[in-house]
C-alpha positions in Angstrom: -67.1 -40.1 -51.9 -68.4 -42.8 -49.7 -70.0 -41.2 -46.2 -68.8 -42.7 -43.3 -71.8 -41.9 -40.8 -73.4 -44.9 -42.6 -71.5 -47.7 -41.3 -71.0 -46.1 -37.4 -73.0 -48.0 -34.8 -75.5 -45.5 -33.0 -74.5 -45.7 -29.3 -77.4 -45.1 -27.1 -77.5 -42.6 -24.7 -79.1 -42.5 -21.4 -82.1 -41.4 -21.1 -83.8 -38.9 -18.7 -86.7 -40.6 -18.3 -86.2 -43.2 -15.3 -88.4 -45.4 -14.4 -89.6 -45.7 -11.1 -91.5 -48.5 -11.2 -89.1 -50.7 -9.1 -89.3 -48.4 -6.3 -92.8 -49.4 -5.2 -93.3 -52.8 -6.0 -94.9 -53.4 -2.6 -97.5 -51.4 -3.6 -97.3 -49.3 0.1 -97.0 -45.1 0.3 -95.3 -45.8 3.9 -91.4 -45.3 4.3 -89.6 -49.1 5.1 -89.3 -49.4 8.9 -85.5 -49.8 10.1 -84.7 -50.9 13.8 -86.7 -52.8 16.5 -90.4 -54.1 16.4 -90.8 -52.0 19.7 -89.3 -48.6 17.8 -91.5 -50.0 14.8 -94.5 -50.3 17.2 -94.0 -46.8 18.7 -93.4 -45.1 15.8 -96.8 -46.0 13.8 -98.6 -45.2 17.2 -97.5 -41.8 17.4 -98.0 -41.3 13.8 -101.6 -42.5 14.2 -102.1 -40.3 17.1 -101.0 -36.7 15.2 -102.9 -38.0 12.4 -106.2 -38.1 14.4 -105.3 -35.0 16.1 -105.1 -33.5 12.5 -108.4 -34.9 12.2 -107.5 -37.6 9.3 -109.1 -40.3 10.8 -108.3 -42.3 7.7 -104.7 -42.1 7.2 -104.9 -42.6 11.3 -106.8 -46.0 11.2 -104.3 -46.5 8.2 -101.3 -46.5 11.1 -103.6 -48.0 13.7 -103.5 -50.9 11.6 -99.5 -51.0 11.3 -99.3 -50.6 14.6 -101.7 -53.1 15.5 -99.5 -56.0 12.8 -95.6 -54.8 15.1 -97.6 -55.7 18.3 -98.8 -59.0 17.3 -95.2 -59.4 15.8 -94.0 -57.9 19.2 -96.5 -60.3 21.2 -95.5 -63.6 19.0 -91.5 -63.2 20.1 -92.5 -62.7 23.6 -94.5 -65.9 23.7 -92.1 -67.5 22.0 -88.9 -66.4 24.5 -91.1 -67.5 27.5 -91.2 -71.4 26.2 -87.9 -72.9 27.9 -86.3 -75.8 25.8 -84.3 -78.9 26.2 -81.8 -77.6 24.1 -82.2 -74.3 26.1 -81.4 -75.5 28.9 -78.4 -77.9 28.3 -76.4 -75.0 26.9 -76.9 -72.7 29.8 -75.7 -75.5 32.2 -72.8 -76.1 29.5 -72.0 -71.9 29.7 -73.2 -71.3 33.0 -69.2 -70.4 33.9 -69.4 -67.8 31.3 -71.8 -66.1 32.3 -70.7 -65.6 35.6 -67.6 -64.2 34.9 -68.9 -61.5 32.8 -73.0 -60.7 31.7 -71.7 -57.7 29.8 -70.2 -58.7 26.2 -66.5 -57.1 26.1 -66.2 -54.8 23.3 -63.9 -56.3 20.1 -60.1 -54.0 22.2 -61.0 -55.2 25.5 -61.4 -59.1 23.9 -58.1 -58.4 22.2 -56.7 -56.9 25.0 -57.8 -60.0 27.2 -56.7 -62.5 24.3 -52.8 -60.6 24.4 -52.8 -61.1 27.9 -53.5 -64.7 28.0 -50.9 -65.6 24.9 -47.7 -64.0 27.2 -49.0 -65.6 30.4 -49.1 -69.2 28.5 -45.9 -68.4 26.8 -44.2 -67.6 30.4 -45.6 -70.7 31.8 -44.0 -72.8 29.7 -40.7 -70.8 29.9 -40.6 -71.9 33.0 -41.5 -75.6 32.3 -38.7 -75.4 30.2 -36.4 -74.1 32.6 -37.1 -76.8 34.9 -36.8 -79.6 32.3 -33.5 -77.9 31.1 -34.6 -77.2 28.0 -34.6 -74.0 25.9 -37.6 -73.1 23.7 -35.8 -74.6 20.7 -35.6 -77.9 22.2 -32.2 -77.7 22.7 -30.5 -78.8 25.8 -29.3 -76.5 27.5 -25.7 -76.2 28.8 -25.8 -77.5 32.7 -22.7 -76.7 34.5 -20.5 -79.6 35.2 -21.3 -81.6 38.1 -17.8 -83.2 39.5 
């Protein structure tokens, strides 16, 4: 009797061993910041701070120094807001009608709302152009009443 088990390929199963090597390839301890530089920037500041007042002065200097890279971060995109450009400046002349009609951008209902709006008052316009050329939508003349 020939044994079957020989021929079966050996699946491999998962093991429970994981690596977590790819986890920390920055080489870093501290979490991965999410939101603004400012939020960044307060965040490492007040960590710093309870950290000292633990007494670590280590792990505080440790934050000082994060906090220290957001605010030159912080510092380089205010300097470079505050330099106005040509190209600046031609598209606020081009869009300065826009913003004076609204400073606040509508929210994605109100655009559709306002978008809606504007299709049935162009689609009643030319209803009445048509009306007045005698026309119907369909290009059709219409029907006049005989003229004697």
């Amino acid at each position: 009797m020939i044994e079957k088990n020989k021929f079966r390929k050996k699946r491999s199963r998962p093991s429970s061993k994981k690596s977590f090597a790819f986890k920390h390839l920055n080489g870093s301890n501290t979490p991965k910041t999410r939101g603004s530089i400012t939020r960044a920037l307060e965040k490492y500041i007040s960590m710093a701070q309870d950290a000292h007042s633990n007494g670590d002065r280590i792990v505080a200097e440790n934050f000082y120094q994060y906090a220290e890279h957001y605010q030159r971060l912080l510092n380089e995109d205010k300097s470079r807001d505050n330099l106005p450009t040509s190209t600046d400046d031609n598209l606020k002349n081009k869009n300065n009608d826009a913003t004076e009609m609204s400073d606040v951008k509508l929210s994605r209902t109100q655009r559709a709302i306002n978008a809606k709006d504007e299709r049935y008052k162009k689609i009643a316009t030319q209803d009445s152009s048509e009306k007045q050329k005698g026309f119907t939508r369909d290009g059709i003349e219409a029907l006049k009443p005989f003229q004697s």
